[in-house]
C-alpha positions as CSV (number, residue, x, y, z in Angstrom):
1,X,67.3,100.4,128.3
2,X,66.0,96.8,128.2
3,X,67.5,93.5,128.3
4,X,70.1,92.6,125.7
5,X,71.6,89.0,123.9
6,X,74.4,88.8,122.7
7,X,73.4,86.2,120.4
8,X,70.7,88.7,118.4
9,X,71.8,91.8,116.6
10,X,71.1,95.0,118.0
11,X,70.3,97.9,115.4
12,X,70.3,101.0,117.7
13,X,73.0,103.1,116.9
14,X,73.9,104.2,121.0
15,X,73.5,100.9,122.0
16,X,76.5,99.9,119.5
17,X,78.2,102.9,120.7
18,X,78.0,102.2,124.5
19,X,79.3,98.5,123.6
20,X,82.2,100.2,121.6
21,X,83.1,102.3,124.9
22,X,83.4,99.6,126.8
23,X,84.9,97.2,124.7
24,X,87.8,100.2,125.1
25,X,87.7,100.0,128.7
26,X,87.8,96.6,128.8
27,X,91.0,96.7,126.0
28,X,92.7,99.5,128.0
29,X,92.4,97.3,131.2
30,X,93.8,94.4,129.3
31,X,96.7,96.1,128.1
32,X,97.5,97.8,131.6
33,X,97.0,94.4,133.4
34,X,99.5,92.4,130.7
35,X,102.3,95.4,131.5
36,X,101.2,94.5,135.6
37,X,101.7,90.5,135.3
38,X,104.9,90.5,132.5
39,X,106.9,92.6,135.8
40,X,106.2,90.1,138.1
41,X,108.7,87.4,138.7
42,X,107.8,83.9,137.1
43,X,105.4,85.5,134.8
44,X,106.1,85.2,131.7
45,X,104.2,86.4,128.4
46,X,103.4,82.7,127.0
47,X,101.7,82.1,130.5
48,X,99.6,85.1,129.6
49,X,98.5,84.1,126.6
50,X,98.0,80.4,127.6
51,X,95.7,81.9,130.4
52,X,93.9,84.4,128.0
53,X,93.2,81.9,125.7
54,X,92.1,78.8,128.0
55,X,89.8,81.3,129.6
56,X,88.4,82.7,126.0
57,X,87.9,79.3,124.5
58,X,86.1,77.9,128.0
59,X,83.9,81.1,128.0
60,X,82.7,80.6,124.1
61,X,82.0,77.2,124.6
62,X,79.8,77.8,127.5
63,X,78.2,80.3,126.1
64,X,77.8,78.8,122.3
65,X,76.1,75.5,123.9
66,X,74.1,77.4,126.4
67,X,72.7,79.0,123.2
68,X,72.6,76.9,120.8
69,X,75.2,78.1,118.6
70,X,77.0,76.0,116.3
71,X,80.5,76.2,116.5
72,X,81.3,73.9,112.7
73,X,83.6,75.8,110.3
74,X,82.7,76.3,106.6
75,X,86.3,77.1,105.9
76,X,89.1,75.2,107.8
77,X,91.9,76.6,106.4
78,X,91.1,79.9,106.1
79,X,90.1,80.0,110.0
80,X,93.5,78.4,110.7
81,X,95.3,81.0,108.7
82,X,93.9,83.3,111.0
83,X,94.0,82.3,114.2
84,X,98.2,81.9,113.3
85,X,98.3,85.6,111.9
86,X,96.0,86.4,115.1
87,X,98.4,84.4,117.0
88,X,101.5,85.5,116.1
89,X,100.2,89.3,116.8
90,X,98.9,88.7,119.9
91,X,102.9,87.3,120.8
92,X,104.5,90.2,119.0
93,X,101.9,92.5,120.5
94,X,102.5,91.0,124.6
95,X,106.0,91.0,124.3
96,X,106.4,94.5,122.9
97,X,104.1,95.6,125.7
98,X,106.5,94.1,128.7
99,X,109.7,96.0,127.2
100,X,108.5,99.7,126.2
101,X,106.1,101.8,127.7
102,X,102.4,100.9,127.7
103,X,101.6,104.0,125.8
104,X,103.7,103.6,123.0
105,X,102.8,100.2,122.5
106,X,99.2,101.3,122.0
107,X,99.7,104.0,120.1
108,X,102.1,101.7,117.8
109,X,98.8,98.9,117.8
110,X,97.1,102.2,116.0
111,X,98.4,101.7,113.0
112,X,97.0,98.7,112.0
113,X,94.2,100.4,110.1
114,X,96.8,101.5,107.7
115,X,97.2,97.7,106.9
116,X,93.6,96.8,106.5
117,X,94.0,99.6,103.7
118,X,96.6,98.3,101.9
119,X,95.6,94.5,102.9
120,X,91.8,95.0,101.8
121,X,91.8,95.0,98.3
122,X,94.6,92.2,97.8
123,X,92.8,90.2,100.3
124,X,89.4,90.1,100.2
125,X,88.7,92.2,97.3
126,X,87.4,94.9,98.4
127,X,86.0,97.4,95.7
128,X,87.2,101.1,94.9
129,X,84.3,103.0,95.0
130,X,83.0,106.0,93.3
131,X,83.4,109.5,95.0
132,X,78.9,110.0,95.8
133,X,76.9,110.6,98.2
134,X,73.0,110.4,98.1
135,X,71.3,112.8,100.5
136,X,67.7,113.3,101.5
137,X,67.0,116.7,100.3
138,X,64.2,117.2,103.2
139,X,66.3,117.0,106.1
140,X,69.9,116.3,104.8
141,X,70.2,113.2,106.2
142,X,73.0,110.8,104.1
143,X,71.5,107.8,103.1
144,X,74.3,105.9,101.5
145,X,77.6,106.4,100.0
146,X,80.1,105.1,97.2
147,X,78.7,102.0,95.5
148,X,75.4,102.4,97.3
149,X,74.5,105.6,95.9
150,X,76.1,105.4,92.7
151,X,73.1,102.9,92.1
152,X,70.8,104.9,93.3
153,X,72.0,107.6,90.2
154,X,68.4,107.8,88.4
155,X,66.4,105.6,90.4
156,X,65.0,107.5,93.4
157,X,62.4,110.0,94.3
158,X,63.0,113.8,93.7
159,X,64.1,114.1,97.5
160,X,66.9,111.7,97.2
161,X,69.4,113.3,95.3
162,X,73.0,111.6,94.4
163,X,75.4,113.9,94.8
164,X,79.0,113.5,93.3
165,X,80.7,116.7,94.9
166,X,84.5,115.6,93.6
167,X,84.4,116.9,89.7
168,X,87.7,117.2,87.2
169,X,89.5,116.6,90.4
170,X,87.9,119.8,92.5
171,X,85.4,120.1,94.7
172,X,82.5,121.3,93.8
173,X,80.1,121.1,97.1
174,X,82.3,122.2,99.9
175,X,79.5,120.8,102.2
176,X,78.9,117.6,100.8
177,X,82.5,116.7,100.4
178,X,83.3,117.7,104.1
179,X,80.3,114.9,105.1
180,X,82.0,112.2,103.1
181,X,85.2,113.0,104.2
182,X,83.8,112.6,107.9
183,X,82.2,109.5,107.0
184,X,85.2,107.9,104.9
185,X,86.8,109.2,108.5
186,X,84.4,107.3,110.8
187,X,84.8,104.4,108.8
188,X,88.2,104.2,109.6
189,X,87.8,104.5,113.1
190,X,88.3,108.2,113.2
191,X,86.7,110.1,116.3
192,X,87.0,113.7,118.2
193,X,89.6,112.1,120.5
194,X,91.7,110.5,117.6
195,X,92.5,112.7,114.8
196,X,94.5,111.5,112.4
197,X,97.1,112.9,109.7
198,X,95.8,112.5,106.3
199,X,97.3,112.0,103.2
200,X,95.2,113.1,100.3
201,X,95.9,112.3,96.6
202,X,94.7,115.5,93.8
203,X,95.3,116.5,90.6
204,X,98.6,117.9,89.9
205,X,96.9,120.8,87.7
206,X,95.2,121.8,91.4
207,X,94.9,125.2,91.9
208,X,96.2,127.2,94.7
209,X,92.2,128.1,95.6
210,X,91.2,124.3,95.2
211,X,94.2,123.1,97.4
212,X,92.8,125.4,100.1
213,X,89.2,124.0,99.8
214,X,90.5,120.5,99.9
215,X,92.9,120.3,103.4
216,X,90.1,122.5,104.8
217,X,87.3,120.1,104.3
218,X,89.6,117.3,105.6
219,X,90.9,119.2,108.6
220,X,87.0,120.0,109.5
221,X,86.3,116.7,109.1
222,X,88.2,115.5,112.1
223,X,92.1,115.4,110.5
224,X,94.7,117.0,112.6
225,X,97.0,117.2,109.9
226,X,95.8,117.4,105.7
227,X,99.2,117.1,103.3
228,X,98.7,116.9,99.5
229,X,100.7,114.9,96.8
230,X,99.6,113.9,93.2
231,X,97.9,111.6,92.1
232,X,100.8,110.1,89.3
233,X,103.3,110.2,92.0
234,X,101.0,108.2,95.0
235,X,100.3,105.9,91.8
236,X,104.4,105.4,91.2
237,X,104.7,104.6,95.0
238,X,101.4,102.4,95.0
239,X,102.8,100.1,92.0
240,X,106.5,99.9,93.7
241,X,108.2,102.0,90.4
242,X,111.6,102.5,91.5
243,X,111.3,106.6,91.0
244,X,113.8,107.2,93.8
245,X,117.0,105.9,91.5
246,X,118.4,107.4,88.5
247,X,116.0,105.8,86.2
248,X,113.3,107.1,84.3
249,X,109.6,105.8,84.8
250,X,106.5,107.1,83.5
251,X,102.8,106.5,85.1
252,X,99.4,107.4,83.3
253,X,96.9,108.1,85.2
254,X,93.5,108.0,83.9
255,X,90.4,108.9,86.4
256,X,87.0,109.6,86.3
257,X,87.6,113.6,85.7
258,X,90.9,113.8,84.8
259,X,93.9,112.6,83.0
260,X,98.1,112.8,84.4
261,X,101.1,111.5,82.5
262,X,104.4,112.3,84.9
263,X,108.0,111.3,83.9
264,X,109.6,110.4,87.4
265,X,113.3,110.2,88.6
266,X,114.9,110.7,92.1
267,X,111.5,110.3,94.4
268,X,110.1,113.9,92.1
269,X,108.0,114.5,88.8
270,X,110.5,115.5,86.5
271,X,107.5,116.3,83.7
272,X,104.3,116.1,83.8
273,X,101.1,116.8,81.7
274,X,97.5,116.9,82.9
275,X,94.3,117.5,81.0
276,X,90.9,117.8,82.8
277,X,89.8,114.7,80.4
278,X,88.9,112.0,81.7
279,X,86.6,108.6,82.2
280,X,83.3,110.5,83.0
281,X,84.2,112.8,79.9
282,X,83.6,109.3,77.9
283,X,80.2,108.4,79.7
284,X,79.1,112.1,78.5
285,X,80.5,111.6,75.2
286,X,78.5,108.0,74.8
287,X,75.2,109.5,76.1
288,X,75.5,112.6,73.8
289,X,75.7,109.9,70.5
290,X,72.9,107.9,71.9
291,X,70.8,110.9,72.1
292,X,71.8,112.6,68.8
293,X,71.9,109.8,66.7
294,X,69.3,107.3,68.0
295,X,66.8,110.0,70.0
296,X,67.5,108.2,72.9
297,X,68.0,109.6,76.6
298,X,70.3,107.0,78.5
299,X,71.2,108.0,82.4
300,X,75.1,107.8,83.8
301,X,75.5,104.0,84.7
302,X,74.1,103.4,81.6
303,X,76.5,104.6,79.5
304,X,79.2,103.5,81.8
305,X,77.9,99.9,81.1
306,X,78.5,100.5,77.5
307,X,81.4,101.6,77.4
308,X,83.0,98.3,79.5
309,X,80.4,96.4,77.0
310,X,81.9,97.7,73.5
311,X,84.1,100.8,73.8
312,X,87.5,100.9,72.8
313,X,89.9,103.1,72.2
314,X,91.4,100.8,69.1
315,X,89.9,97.7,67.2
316,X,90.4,94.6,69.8
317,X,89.6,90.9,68.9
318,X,86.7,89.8,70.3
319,X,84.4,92.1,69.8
320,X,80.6,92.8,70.5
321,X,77.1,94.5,70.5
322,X,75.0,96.1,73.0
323,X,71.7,96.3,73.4
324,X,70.7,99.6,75.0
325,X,67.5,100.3,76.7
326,X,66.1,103.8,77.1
327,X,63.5,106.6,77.0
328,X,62.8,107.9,73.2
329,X,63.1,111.8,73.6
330,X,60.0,112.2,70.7
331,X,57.4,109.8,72.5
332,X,58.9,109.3,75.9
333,X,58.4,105.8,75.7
334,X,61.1,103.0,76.5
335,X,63.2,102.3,73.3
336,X,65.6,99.3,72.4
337,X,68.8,99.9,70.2
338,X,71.9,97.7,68.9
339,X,74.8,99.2,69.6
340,X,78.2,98.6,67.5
341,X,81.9,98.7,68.9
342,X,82.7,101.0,65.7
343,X,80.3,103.9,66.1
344,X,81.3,103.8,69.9
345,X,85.1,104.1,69.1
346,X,83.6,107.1,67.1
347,X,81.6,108.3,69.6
348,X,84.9,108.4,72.0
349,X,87.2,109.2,69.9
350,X,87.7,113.5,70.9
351,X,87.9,112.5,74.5
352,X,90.5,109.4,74.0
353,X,92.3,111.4,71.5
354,X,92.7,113.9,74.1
355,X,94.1,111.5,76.8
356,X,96.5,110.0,73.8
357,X,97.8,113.5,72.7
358,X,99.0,114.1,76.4
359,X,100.9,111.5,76.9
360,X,103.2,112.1,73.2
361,X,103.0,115.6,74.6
362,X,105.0,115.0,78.0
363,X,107.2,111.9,75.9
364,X,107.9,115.1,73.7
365,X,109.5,117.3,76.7
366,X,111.2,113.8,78.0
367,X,114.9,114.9,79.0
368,X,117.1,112.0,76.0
369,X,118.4,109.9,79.3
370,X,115.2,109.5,80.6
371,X,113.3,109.1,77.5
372,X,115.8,106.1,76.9
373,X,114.9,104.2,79.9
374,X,111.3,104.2,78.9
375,X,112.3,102.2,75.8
376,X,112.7,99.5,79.2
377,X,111.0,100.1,81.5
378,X,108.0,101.5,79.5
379,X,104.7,103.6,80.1
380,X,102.7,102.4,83.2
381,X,98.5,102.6,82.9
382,X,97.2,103.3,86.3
383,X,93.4,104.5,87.1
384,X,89.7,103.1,86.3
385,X,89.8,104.8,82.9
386,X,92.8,102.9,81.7
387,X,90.9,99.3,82.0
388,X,89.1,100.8,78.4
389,X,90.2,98.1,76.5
390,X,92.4,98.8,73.5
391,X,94.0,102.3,75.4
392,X,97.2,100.6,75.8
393,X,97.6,99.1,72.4
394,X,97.2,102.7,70.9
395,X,99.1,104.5,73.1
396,X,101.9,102.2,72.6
397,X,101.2,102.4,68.8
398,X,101.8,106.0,68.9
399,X,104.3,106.4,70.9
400,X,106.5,104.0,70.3
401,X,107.4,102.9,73.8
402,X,105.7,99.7,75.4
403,X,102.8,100.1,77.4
404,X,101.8,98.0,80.3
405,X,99.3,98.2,83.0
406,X,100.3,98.6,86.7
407,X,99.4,95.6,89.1
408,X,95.9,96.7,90.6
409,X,95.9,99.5,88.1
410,X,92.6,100.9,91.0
411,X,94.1,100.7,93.7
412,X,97.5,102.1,93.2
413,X,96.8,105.3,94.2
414,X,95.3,104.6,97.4
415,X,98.1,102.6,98.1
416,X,100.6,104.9,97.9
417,X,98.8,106.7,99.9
418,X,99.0,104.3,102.8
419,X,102.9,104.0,102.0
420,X,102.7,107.9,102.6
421,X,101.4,107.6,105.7
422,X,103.1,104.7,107.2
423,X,106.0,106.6,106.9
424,X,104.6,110.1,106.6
425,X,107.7,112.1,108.4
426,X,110.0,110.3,106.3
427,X,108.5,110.9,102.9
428,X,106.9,114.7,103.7
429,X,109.6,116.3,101.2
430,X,107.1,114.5,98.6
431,X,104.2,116.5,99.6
432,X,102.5,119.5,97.3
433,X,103.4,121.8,100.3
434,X,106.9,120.6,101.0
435,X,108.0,121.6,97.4
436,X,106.3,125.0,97.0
C-alpha cells in the first residue's frame, strides 16, 4: 500500500476508510481500558485524564517539531473555548463510564451528532442547502450535492445533469432521492452497522401514496426506523412556540414548493391550510416575465438572484434595480435589461397572493379563543420563502394580526427535527403515523 505521513493529506478514499476503522479500534480500546483502570483501587478518573493528556501533549510535540509543524494559534480564545468544552466532556464522559455499563455509555456518546445538528448553524453558520443532486448521466456517478450542484444548475455539459428529485414537497425520482438520502446519511456518520431512526419533516397535504415513497427511500437508505411529522409543527418545536399549553400559536411556513399555515394548541395542529405554492413557484413566475416581456431566457439561479435583488411582496423603503443578463430568444445572443422593483411585485403577484389568501383562509376557520391569542402572540414566518422582503408587512396588513419572523426562520425546521429525535419515544404521539 505504500508508505504514509501523517503530516500530508491522503485522497484515497480506502485509505481514509482503513484509518476510520482503526481509529474505532483504538476508541473502543480506550473506552474499555478507562472502565479497567476507574475499578482499580487508587485510580481515580482525574489521574486518567492527567495521564491521557500528559501523554497526548508529549506525543504532538514530538511529532510537530520532528516535522516541522508550527504549533502558533491564529485564534486564542476560540481554541481555549474548546479545549474547556472538550475538557469538560472528556470529565463528564470518564466518570459516566466508571458508574454504568460500558455499553451504555457509548451508545449514550452516540448522540452527539444530534448536537452538531442543532449546534451547526448557530455556531459556525452553517448553510441550509437546497434539496439537488448533480449526476453524471454516463455512469451515474454523484458528483456533488446541495450548494455544490445547485451552482452547477445551467453550467455543465449535457452529461452532467442537476437533479432536484424533492418537488411541491413529493418525490419525484424515487432513485435519486434514495442516493441523497444515503449520502445526507453518510454524512452523518450513518453506516450498515449503525442505523439510525429518522425523523423526516413533509408537507402536511402528503398523500397516503407519497408518505409510502418517502419512509421507503429513507429506510433503504440505511434508516432502521422512518417517522413523519409536518413541516409547521417541526417549525413550532424548532422556534420554541409554546404549542403544548392552552395558547394559540400560528407558524407559516413558506418553502421552496410549497406553502403551510397551522394554528397550534396542546402539542397538535388544530387548523391548518396548505397550498402547493411556493418559493420556486416565484422563480418560475420571474423567469416567465423576463421572457414574455423582454424576450429574454434567464436560467433558475438567475431569477432567484432577482428576486432577493428587487422582489417584494409590498412596496419596502429602500428600493432598487437590477440588471439582468441573458440569452435574447430572437437572436440568441447575450442581452442586458434594467429591472424595476414594481414590474417584479407584478410579476409575483398570483403566486404571493396565493400564499397571502391561505393564511386569512386558516385565520378564517380560527376557533374565537384561539384566534384571540394571536392578537398576542401573533403569526410566526418560518422557511426560505418568507425572507421575501415585504411578505410580512402584507400579511400583517391583511390580516390584522402582527406578523413576526421566527429566530433562524431556515433552520427551524430542521431543528425541530433534532428536538424530535433527541427525545423521539417521548414525542412519537406527534408523528403523521401516531395520529392516523
Amino acid at each position: 500500500m505504500g508508505a504514509l505521513s501523517l503530516s500530508e493529506p491522503v485522497d484515497t478514499p480506502h485509505v481514509a476508510v482503513l484509518w476510520m476503522i482503526f481509529g474505532s479500534v483504538c476508541f473502543g480500546t480506550m473506552n474499555a481500558l478507562v472502565k479497567y483502570t476507574s475499578g482499580l483501587d487508587g485510580v481515580d478518573v482525574w489521574m486518567v485524564i492527567l495521564v491521557r493528556s500528559a501523554v497526548i501533549a508529549f506525543a504532538v510535540a514530538g511529532f510537530a517539531v520532528s516535522r516541522g509543524i508550527s504549533l502558533k494559534m491564529n485564534d486564542p480564545k476560540t481554541m481555549f473555548l474548546r479545549c474547556a468544552v472538550g475538557l469538560i466532556a472528556m470529565i463528564l464522559y470518564f466518570s459516566a463510564l466508571a458508574r454504568i455499563p460500558i455499553g451504555q455509555a457509548v451508545t449514550l456518546q452516540y448522540t452527539a451528532p444530534i448536537f452538531v445538528a442543532l449546534l451547526s448553524g448557530r455556531i459556525i453558520a452553517e448553510k441550509v442547502e437546497p434539496s439537488v443532486i448533480a449526476l453524471n448521466e454516463n455512469n451515474r456517478e454523484v458528483l456533488a450535492m446541495g450548494s455544490d450542484a445547485w451552482n452547477m444548475i445551467g453550467r455543465t455539459p449535457a452529461h452532467i445533469v442537476a437533479h432536484r428529485p424533492l418537488r411541491k414537497g413529493a418525490i419525484t425520482d424515487f432513485d435519486i432521492t434514495q442516493r441523497m438520502v444515503r449520502l445526507i446519511l453518510q454524512r452523518a456518520g450513518v453506516s450498515r452497522f449503525n442505523k439510525p431512526r429518522v425523523v423526516i419533516c413533509v408537507p402536511s397535504a402528503i398523500t397516503p401514496v407519497e408518505r409510502r415513497a418517502v419512509t421507503e427511500a429513507c429506510r433503504r437508505a440505511g434508516a432502521s426506523d422512518a417517522q413523519l411529522i409536518e413541516q409547521p409543527l417541526a417549525a413550532a418545536i424548532g422556534a420554541n412556540l409554546p404549542i403544548s399549553e392552552a395558547f394559540g400559536s400560528m407558524v407559516v411556513d413558506i418553502g421552496g414548493g410549497t406553502s403551510e399555515t397551522a394554528l397550534l394548541s396542546l402539542g397538535g395542529i388544530v387548523e391548518i391550510e396548505a397550498i402547493r405554492v411556493g418559493s420556486f413557484d416565484v422563480d418560475a413566475a420571474i423567469q416567465s416575465y423576463v421572457r414574455r416581456e423582454y424576450g429574454l431566457a434567464i436560467g433558475e439561479r438567475t431569477a432567484e438572484e432577482i428576486k432577493w435583488t428587487v422582489g417584494s411582496a409590498a412596496e419596502t423603503p429602500g428600493e432598487g434595480r437590477a440588471e439582468v443578463r441573458g440569452r435574447e430568444m430572437f437572436t440568441g445572443m447575450p442581452k442586458t435589461v434594467v429591472l424595476h422593483p414594481t414590474e417584479i411585485r407584478t410579476a409575483i403577484e398570483e403566486p404571493v397572493s396565493a400564499m397571502v389568501a391561505s393564511v386569512v383562509t386558516c385565520l378564517g376557520k380560527a376557533p374565537p379563543e384561539l384566534a384571540q391569542d394571536l392578537l398576542t402572540s401573533g403569526i410566526n414566518l418560518v422557511g426560505g420563502g418568507s425572507l421575501l422582503r415585504g411578505l410580512a408587512s402584507r400579511i400583517s396588513n391583511e390580516t390584522g394580526v402582527p406578523v413576526v419572523h421566527a429566530d433562524s426562520p431556515m433552520e427551524c425546521v430542521v431543528l425541530g427535527a433534532g428536538q424530535l429525535v433527541e427525545d423521539f419515544d417521548a414525542m412519537r404521539a406527534m408523528f403523521m403515523e401516531a395520529r392516523r
